[in-house]
PALUMKE-448893 format. One record per residue (C-alpha): x, y, z. Coordinates in steps of 0.5 Angstrom, whole numbers, plus 2048, in hexadecimal, padded with zeros to 3 digits. Example, Ala and Ser with C-alpha at 12.3 -4.5 7.8 and 13.67 -1.06 7.14 Angstrom:
BEGIN
8197F7810/81B7FE80E/
END
This chain:
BEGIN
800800800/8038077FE/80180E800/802815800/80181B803/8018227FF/800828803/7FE82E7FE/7FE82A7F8/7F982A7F2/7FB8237F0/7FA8207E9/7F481D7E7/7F58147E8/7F08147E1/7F38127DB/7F48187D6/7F38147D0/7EE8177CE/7E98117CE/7E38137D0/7E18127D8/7DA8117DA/7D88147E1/7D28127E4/7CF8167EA/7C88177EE/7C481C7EC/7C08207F1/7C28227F8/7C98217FA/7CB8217F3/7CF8277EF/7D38287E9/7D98267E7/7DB82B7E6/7DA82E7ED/7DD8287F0/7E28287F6/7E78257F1/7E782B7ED/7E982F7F5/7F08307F7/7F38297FA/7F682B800/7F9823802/7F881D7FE/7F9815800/7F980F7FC/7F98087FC/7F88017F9/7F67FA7FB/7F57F37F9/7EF7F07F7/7EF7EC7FE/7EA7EC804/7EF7F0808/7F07F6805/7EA7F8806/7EC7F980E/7F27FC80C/7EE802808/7EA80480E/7F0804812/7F380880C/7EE80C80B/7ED80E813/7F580F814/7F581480E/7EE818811/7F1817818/7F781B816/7F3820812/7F0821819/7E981F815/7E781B81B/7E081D81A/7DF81A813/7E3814815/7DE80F816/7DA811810/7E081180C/7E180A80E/7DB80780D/7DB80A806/7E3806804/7E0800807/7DA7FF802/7DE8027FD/7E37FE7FD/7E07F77FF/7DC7F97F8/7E37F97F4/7E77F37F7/7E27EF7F9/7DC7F07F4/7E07F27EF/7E67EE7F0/7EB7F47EE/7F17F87F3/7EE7FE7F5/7F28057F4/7EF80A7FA/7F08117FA/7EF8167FF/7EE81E7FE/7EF823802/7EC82A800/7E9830805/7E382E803/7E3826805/7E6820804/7E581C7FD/7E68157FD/7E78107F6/7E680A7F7/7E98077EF/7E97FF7ED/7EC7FC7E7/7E47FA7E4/7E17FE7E0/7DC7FA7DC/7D97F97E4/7D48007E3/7CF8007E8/7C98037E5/7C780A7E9/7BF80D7E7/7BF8147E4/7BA8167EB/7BA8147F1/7B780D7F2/7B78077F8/7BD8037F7/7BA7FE7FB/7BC7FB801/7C17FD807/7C37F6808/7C47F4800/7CB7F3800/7CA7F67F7/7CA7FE7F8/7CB7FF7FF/7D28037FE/7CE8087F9/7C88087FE/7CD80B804/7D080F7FF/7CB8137FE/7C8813806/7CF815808/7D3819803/7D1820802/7D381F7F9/7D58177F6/7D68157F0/7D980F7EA/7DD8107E5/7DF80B7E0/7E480A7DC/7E78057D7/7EB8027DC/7E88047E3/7E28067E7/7E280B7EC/7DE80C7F2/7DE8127F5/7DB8167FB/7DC81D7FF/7DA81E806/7DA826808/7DE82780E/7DA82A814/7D9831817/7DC83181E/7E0838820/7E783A81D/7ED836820/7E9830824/7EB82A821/7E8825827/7E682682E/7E6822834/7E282483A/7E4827840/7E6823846/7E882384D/7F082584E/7F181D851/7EF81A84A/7F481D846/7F9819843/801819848/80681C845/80D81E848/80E82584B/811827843/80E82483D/812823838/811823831/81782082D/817822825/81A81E821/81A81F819/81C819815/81E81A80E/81C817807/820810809/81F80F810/825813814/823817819/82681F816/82382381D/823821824/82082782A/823828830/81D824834/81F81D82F/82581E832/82381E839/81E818838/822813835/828816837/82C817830/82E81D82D/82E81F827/83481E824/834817826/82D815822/82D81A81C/82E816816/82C80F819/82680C817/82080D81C/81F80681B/82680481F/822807825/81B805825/8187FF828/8137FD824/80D7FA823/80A7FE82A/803801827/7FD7FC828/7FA7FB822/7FE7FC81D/8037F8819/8077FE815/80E7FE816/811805818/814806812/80C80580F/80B809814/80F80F813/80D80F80C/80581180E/80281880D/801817814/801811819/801811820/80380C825/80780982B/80E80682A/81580582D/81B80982D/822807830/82580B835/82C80D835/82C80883C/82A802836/82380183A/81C803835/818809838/811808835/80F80E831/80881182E/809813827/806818822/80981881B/80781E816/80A81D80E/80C82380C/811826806/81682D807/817832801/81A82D7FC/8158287FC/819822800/81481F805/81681D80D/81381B811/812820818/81081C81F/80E81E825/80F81982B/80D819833/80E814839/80980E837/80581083E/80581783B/801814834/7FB81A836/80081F834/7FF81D82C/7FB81882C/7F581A827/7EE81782B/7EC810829/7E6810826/7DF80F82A/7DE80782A/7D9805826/7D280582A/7CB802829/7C5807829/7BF802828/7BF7FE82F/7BF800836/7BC805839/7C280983C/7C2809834/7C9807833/7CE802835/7D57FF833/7D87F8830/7DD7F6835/7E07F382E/7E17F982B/7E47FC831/7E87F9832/7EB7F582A/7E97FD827/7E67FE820/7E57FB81B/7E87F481F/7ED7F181A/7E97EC815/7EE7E7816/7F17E281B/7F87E581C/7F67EC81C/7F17EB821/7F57E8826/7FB7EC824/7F67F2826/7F57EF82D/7FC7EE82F/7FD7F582E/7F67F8831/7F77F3837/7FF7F6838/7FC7FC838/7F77FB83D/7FB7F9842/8017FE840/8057F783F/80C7F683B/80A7F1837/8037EC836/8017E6833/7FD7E1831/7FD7D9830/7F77D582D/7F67CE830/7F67C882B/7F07C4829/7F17BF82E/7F27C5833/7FA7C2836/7FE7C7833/7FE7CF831/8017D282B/8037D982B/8007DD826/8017E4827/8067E882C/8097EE82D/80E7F1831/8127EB830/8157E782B/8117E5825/8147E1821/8167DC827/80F7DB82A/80B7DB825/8087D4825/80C7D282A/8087CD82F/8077CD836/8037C883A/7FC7C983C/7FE7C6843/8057C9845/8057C784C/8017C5852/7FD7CB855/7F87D0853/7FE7D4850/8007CE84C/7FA7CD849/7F87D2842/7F07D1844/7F27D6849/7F37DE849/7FA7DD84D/7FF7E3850/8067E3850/8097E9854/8107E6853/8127E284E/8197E0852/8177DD857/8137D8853/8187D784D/8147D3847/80D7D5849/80B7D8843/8117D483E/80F7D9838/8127E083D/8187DC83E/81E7E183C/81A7E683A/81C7EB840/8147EB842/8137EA84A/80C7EB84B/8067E8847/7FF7E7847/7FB7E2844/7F47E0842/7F07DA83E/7EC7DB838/7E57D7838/7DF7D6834/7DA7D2837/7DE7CF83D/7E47CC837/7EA7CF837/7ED7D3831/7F27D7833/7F67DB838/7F87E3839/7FE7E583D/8017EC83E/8087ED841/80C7F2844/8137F3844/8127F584C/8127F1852/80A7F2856/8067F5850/8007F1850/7FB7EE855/7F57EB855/7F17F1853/7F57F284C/7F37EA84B/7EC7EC84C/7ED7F2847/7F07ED842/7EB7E7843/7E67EC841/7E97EE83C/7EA7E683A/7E47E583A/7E17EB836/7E67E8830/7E57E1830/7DF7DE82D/7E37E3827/7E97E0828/7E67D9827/7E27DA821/7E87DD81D/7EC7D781F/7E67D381C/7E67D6816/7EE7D7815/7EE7CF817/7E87CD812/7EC7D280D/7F37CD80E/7EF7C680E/7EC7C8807/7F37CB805/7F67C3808/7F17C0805/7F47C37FE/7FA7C27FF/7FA7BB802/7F67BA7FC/7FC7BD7F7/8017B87FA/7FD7B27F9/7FC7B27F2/8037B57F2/8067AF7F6/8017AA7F2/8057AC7EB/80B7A97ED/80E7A27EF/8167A47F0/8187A47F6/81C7AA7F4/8177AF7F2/8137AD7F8/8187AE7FC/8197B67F8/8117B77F7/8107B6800/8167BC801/8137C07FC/80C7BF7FF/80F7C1806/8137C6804/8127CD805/80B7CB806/80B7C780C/8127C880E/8197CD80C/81C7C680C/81B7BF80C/81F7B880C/81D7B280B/81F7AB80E/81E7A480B/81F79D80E/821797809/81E79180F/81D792816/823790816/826796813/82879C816/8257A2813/8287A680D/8297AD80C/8257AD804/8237B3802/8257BB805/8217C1802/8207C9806/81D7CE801/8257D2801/8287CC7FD/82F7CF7FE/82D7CD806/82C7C5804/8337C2804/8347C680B/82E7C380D/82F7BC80A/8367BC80D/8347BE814/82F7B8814/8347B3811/8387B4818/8317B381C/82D7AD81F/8287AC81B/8227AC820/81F7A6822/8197A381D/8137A3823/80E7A181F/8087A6823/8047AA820/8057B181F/80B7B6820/8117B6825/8157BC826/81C7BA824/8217BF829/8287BC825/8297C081F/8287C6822/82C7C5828/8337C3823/8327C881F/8327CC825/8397CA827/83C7C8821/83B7D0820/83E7D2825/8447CE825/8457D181E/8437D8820/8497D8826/84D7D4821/84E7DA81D/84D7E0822/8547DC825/8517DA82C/8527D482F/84E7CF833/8487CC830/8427CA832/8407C6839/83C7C0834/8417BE82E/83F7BC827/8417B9821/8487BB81E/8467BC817/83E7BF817/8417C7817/83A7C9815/83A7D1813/8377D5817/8317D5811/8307CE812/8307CF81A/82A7D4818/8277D0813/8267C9819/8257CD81F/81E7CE81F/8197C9821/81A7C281E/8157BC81D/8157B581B/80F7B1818/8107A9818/80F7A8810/80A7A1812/80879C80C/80479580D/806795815/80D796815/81279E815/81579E80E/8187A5810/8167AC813/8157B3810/8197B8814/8177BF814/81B7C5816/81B7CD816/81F7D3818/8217D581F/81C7D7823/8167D581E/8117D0820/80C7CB81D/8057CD81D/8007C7820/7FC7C7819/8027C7815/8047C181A/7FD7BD819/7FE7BE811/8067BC811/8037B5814/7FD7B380F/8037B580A/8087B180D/8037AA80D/8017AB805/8087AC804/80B7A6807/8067A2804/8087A57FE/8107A47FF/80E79C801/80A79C7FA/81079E7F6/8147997FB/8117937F9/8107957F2/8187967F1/81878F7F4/81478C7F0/81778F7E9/81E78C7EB/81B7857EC/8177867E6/81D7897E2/8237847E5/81E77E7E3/81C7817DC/8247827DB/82477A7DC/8207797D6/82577C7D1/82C77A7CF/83277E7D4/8347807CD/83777E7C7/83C77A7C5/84277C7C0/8417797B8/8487797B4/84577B7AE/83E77D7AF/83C7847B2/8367837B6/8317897B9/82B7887BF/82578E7C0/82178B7C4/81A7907C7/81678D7CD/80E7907CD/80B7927D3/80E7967D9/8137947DE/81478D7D8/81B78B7D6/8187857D3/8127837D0/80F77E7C9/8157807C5/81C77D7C6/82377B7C3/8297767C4/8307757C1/8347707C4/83A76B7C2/8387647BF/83E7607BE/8457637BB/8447687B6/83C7687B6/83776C7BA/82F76C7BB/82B7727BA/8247737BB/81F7787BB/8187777BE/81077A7C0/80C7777C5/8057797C4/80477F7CA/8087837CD/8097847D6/80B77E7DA/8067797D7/80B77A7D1/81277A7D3/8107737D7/8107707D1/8167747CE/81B7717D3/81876A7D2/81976B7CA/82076E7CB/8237697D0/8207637CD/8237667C6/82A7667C9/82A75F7CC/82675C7C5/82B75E7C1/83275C7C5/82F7557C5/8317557BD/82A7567BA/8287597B4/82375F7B4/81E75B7B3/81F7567B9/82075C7BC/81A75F7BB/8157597BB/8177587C2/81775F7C5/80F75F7C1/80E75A7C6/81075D7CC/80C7627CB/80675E7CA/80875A7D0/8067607D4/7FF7607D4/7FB7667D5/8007697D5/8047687CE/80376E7C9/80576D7C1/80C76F7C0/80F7727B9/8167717B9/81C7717B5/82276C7B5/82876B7B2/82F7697B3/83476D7AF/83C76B7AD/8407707AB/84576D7A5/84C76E7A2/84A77279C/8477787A1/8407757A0/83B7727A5/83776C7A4/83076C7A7/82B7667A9/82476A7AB/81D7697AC/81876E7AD/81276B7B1/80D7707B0/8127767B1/81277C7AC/81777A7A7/81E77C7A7/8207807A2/82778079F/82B78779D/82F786797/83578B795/83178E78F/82C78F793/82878A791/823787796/820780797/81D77C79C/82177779F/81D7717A1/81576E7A0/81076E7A4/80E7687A9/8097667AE/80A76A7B4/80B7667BB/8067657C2/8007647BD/80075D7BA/8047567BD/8077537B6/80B7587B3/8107577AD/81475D7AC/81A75C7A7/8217617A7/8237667A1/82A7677A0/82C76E79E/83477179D/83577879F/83B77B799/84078079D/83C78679E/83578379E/8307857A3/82B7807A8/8257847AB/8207807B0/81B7837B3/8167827B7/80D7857B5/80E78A7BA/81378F7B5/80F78C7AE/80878E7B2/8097947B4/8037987B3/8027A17B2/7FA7A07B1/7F879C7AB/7FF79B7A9/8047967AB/80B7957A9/80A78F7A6/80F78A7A3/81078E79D/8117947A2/8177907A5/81A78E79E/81A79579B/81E7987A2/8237917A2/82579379A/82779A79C/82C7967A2/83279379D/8397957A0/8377967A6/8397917AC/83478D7B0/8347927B5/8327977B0/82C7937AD/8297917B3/8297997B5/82679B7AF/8217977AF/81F7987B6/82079F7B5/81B79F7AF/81679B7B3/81679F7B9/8147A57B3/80F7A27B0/80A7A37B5/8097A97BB/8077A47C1/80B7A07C4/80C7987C2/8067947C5/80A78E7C3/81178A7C6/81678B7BF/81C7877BD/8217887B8/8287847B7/82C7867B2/8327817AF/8377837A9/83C7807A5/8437857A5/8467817A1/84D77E7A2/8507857A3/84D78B7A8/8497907A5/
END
């Protein structure tokens, strides 16, 4: 959000001047005016502007804009209906229309004029030419426009190509030359105490932070000169956050036109004095900007402080004729829309109300055993945030969170309250939240004194508890019912996504990278092989990859923890702890002192000082459980001084069981495919042996994922002295049934034919065989030859094709022909009488064998086809066997898009001659 204040300045006109037409609508009859007689067209004396998103919560920061810039103006009569007016405006811009909306605030000597301008223009709303009924209040269509016209003294649309603007004015009151507010007159005991001189420090800041003027009464406040702060940012002095209500920085701050509140400032002796500010933007003769700031003892705040606005009141009950809401007393108006904001106002608001140094607030687990911190202030944030305590921290009312408890000093009763150890509080006030007899929360305010509370105060802040609880409860419920939709879409996300792999690698990544940053700045995961195996550091990742080595190395050298296979997370206390000294010894290492720590660590960890930071925080482990039995734990990690909040923990465990199930999966299936693929490798021959004389080549394709083996199949292996068998074979199907008779049909090949039978013989009793096999059997097509290389370069084969597509034969002019007849094929029919065809390969001629998955290869209606296969061979001559093979391979995975739904095989053998080619 940006914005800007101009004193005396007519600022440029936002419009676009293009030239495009613009359309302006407004009411015509009472209230209306010309354009030309607008308060636009009258001298702008300040100007502040804004932006904000198109979300639900923008919506209070515009009333709060709008009611800071009135504030400052010294407007405070027309606060009230200025904010309603920004609210309804604004909600139509990023609510309905669904836009950012660009809010403008004028200032002139006749009013205020606030535009309110949204990125819809198509969106008109229709207006009337005269004054007519615009339905009801409570229609939520129109009723921006409706108070419009009830609460502004001119109002109006505009409407251009790219935006539509709604505007107001409303007419400053007439009350008497300088009054710009009034209190009433009251007795001399109730004024505010002040010292017996009042000081007022002045100090101006210029454009970037830095203090250019310091008046004698800062330096009696806080004891600096002005020689010692001039030039230092005040950034370098101010304590912030201190105001109730707010989330802006001093530096956010120092840029308003105007703001008022309450920090601290460090004194020369190092304490922080609060102080009550009030900030005034202002500009010098040249232009430049600086800021001017007026600043009192915080107990002297009604110095400067502007009146708080009258809370609201209800005007149609009782007969006193109004009464107050002891919420909004207390929280203020408007109460923040959200959970942390409104808890956040409560600290504060209850600091305040009892004059403390710090407050907080803890809200119970569903189970009502434990506290989660959820809003502080005064103490360190960043480290108590969602940090848990017990519901029962000891024996006694006093240990006991269901009861206000007071504390007059802290030291004497060391860990009374665990969330103020080493804070500098002594003495603290506490008090439980409840909705209908359940516990919700716990309120405490603390002080920095011994004896500042007593049971009064705890009567004043269980009223206060009281007020705010049923408030509180049902913004935790929605917040919670937000985060339950919210898991249930992430869990559903990392479901389907550890569902799409069955890798035990990627399973492993795809749960870090879930966990990581969303869950946890870090995260490792442990795996365990068998109950008899320790766990292994597997997978390491942290949203800064540069800290991933330091983190995995940090690990390394730690005891894994123990693998309980209880449910839910346990805090794991080592990382942080040796990262902790481990970091200390290396920083007294390089400082050159000596000693070390009282409990050694490993030599060799020397983490840095960012891995240190990265582990220090709260670290938990989740038992990764599958099938009865731990497999591994998920570690979660984050920085120093962070904890894990009680929902990120109950969605980290439902994590955590789907992933196990999904690493154990991929377990299992890796198991499974390497048996499956050590059997199929059995079915094929360890390789080929050396033919003097004959180049042989083997492309073998499996169909299906995860097969190395299927129908198809191929063998070569020696005979006797100087031959060799081959064979090249399709048993009908694919997948294991099939690969069960190729073993067969391998190995009884190599068997028949070492017992000196001829290629017939062999094949007869191998047909056999296969019928032997029952229901089992499959008809198989296959090739067989013996093959004899000769003294004269060529080689004499002895073939017969049974069934099997015919071998084609290359020879060096080209030429292509078949090489063999077609006979029966085998498993089909118990007589069989099969003959051998004799065949001699000349020195450069070529044999191809293949199986029906390269000829039938398919592209729609079209199929490869013998012909295919013979017109790609012709183009082969000269090629070596290794080259044919490929070629051919190569062609038929081209010829069609999708991949080979058929096993494939090719054998190529070629005749070099008797000198090398």
């Amino acid at each position: 959000m940006t914005t800007g204040l101009i004193p005396g300045e007519q600022p440029p006109d936002p419009r676009p001047t293009d030239g495009l037409p613009h359309q302006r609508h407004e009411p015509v009859g009472q209230g209306a005016m010309p354009v030309e007689n607008r308060s636009r067209s009258s001298v702008i004396t300040a100007r502040a502007a804004a932006s904000f998103e198109p979300v639900g919560r923008s919506v209070a920061t515009a009333r709060s804009f709008v009611r800071d810039t009135l504030q400052g103006w010294g407007f405070a009569d027309i606060v009230d209906d200025a904010v309603v007016l920004t609210s309804e405006l604004v909600t139509n811009a990023v609510v309905h229309a669904g836009t950012a909306a660009d809010l403008l605030c004028l200032r002139s000597d006749e009013g205020v004029r606030i535009e309110v301008a949204d990125r819809y223009p198509e969106r008109e709303i229709p207006l009337q030419g005269s004054p007519v009924n615009m339905g009801s209040p409570d229609r939520e269509g129109g009723r921006g426009l409706q108070l419009c016209a009830a609460l502004s003294g001119h109002w109006g649309v505009d409407y251009t190509p790219t935006h539509k603007t709604v505007w107001f004015q409303l007419d400053l009151p007439a009350r008497p030359v300088g009054t710009r507010t009034a209190g009433p007159s009251l007795p001399a005991h109730l004024l505010p105490l002040a010292d017996t001189r009042v000081r007022v420090a002045v100090v101006q800041i210029d454009r970037g932070g830095s203090v250019t003027a310091w008046n004698e009464d800062a330096e009696e406040l806080f004891g600096h000169s002005a020689d010692q702060v001039t030039g230092k940012p005040l950034t370098d002095l101010a304590a912030w956050p201190h105001t109730p209500g707010t989330g802006t920085g001093i530096a956010d701050a120092l840029q308003l036109s105007r703001w008022e509140g309450s920090y601290g400032i460090r004194g020369a002796h190092g304490r922080v004095i609060p102080v009550y500010a009030s900030h005034l933007r202002v500009r010098d003769t040249d232009g430049e900007p600086s800021t001017v700031c007026l600043l009192v003892r915080d107990h002297e705040r009604a110095v400067l402080q502007t009146p708080l606005r009258r809370p609201a009141t209800d005007t149609s009950g009782t007969s006193e004729g109004q009464s107050t809401d002891p919420f909004e007393v207390f929280i203020g108006s408007p109460a923040p829309d959200d959970l942390d904001g409104l808890l956040q106002r409560t600290v504060e608001r209850a600091r305040d109300m009892l004059d403390g140094d710090s407050a907080f607030l803890l809200l119970a687990t569903d189970d009502e055993t434990e506290l989660e911190v959820r809003a502080s202030t005064g103490l360190p944030s960043a480290r108590q945030r969602f940090a848990r305590v017990p519901v029962e921290a000891g024996p006694g009312r006093y240990g006991s969170a269901r009861m206000p408890a007071v504390h007059e000093d802290l030291t004497a009763v060391p860990g009374a309250v665990p969330l103020l150890n080493s804070t500098g509080m002594r003495s603290v006030v506490t008090v439980p939240l409840k909705v209908e007899g359940r516990l919700t929360g716990s309120l405490g305010v603390a002080a920095e004194a011994p004896n500042r509370y007593s049971n009064e105060e705890a009567l004043r802040l269980q009223f206060a508890a009281d007020r705010i609880a049923l408030a509180v409860e049902s913004a935790r419920l929605g917040e919670l019912e937000r985060l339950r939709r919210g898991s249930l879409s992430f869990l559903v996300e990392a479901s389907d996504l550890l569902a799409g792999t069955l890798d035990r690698d990627q399973t492993l990544a795809l749960m870090a990278q879930m966990t990581v940053p969303t869950l946890s700045t870090w995260c490792a995961v442990y795996t365990i092989a068998d109950q008899a195996s320790e766990p292994y550091l597997s997978y390491v990742l942290h949203e800064d990859e540069e800290l991933i080595d330091g983190i995995k190395s940090l690990l390394s050298k730690i005891t894994p923890p123990d693998p309980v296979p209880t449910p839910g997370a346990r805090v794991w206390t080592a990382p942080a702890e040796v990262a902790h000294q481990a970091a200390l010894r290396t920083s007294m290492r390089s400082l050159g002192l000596s000693g070390s720590p009282t409990h050694q660590i490993t030599p060799g960890i020397g983490p840095t000082l960012a891995t240190a930071s990265a582990v220090g925080g709260e670290t938990v482990v989740l038992p990764l459980v599958a099938r009865n039995r731990v497999i591994g734990m998920l570690t979660l990690g984050k920085p120093t001084d962070e904890h894990f909040r009680q929902e990120i923990l109950e969605l980290a465990e439902d994590l955590s069981r789907r992933a196990a199930l999904a690493l154990d999966n991929a377990r299992l299936y890796s198991e499974r495919t390497a048996i499956s693929q050590s059997l199929q490798r059995s079915l094929l021959p360890p390789e080929l042996p050396t033919v003097d004389g004959v180049e042989v080549e083997v492309i073998y394709r499996a169909a299906g994922e995860g097969n190395e083996v299927g129908g198809d199949f191929y063998d070569l292996f020696p005979i006797s002295d100087g031959a060799y068998g081959f064979a090249i074979g399709d048993v009908c199907g694919t997948g294991p049934n099939a690969a069960a008779v190729t073993g067969l049909a391998r190995h009884a090949l190599r068997l028949l034919a070492r017992e000196g039978l001829s290629g017939p013989a062999v094949l007869e009793r191998l047909n056999s065989a296969i019928l032997d096999e029952g229901a089992r059997s499959r008809f198989l097509t296959l090739l067989y030859g013996e093959m004899r290389p000769q003294e004269d370069g060529s080689a004499e084969l002895k073939v017969v094709c049974a069934g099997h597509p015919l071998p084609l034969r290359l020879r060096q002019d080209g030429t292509v022909e078949p090489a063999a007849e077609p006979q029966p094929l085998l498993g089909v029919i118990e007589d069989l009488e099969l003959y051998e065809q004799t065949v001699t390969l000349d020195p450069g001629d070529v044999l191809l064998c293949v199986t029906d998955g390269v000829t039938e290869r398919r592209e729609g209606p079209r199929m490869l086809g013998d012909d295919g296969l013979t017109d790609v061979l012709t183009t082969c001559t000269g090629l070596t066997a290794g080259a044919v093979a490929a070629r051919i391979m190569r062609a038929v995975e081209r010829f069609a898009s999708e991949p080979p739904s058929d096993d494939m095989a090719i054998l190529a053998m070629r005749v070099p001659g008797l000198h090398k080619e």
